[in-house]
C-alpha positions as a printed Julia matrix, in Angstrom:
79×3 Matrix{Float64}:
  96.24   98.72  121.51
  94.15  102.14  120.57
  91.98  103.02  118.02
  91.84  107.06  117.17
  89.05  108.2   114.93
  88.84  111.1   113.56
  87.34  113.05  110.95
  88.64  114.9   108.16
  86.64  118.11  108.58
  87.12  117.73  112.48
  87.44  120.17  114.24
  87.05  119.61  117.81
  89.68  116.66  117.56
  91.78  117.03  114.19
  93.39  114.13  112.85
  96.9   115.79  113.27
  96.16  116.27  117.37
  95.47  112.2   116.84
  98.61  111.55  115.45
 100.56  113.88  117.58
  98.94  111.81  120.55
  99.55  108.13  118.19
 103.4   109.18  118.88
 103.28  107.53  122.59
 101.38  104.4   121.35
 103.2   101.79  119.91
 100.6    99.3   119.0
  97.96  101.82  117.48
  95.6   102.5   114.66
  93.85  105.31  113.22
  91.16  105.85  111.3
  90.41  108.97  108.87
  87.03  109.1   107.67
  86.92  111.62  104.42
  83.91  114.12  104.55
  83.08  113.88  108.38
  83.04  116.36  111.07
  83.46  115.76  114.65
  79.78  114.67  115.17
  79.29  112.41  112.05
  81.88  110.09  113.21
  79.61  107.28  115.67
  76.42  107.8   113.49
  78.05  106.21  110.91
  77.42  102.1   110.49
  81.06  101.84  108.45
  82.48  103.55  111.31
  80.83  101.73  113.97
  81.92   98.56  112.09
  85.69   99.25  112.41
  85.45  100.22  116.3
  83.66   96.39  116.73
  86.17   94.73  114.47
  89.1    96.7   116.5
  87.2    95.5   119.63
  87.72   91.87  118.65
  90.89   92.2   117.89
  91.31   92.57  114.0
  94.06   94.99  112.5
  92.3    97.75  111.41
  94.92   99.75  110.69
  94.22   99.83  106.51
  90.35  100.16  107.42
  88.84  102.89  105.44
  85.17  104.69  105.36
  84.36  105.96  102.19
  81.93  108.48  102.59
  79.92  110.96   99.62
  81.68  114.41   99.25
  79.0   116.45  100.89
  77.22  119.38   98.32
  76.95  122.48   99.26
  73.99  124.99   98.6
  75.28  128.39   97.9
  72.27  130.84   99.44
  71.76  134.33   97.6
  70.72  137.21   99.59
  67.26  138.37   97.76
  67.22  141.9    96.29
């Protein structure tokens, strides 16, 4: 079994690459967390939750993270 994690706004590791790679493994599982880049994805609890349940053998393949659509500031230049 593997577990691929990625996140949407990754993009050291894009989910597609994941599921390009999920092709060649059968018994697999992966895991799209909304709203995360590439270095949100193991500081997460949620996240870190699925990995243990996958670890002891649960089916984790419906697992999702919900996480808050992140707000942007939009920064004026001053005159």
């Amino acid at each position: 079994p593997a577990l691929f994690v990625s996140g949407q706004y990754d993009c050291n590791a894009p989910p597609y690459q994941a599921e390009k790679l999920r092709y060649g493994f059968l018994d697999s599982a992966h895991l799209v967390v909304d709203y995360a880049g590439h270095e949100d994805l193991l500081s997460d609890p949620a996240v870190r939750a699925v990995i243990a349940r996958f670890l002891a053998g649960e089916d984790v393949r419906a697992a999702r993270v919900d996480r808050p659509r992140p707000s942007f500031v939009a920064i004026r230049k001053a005159r």
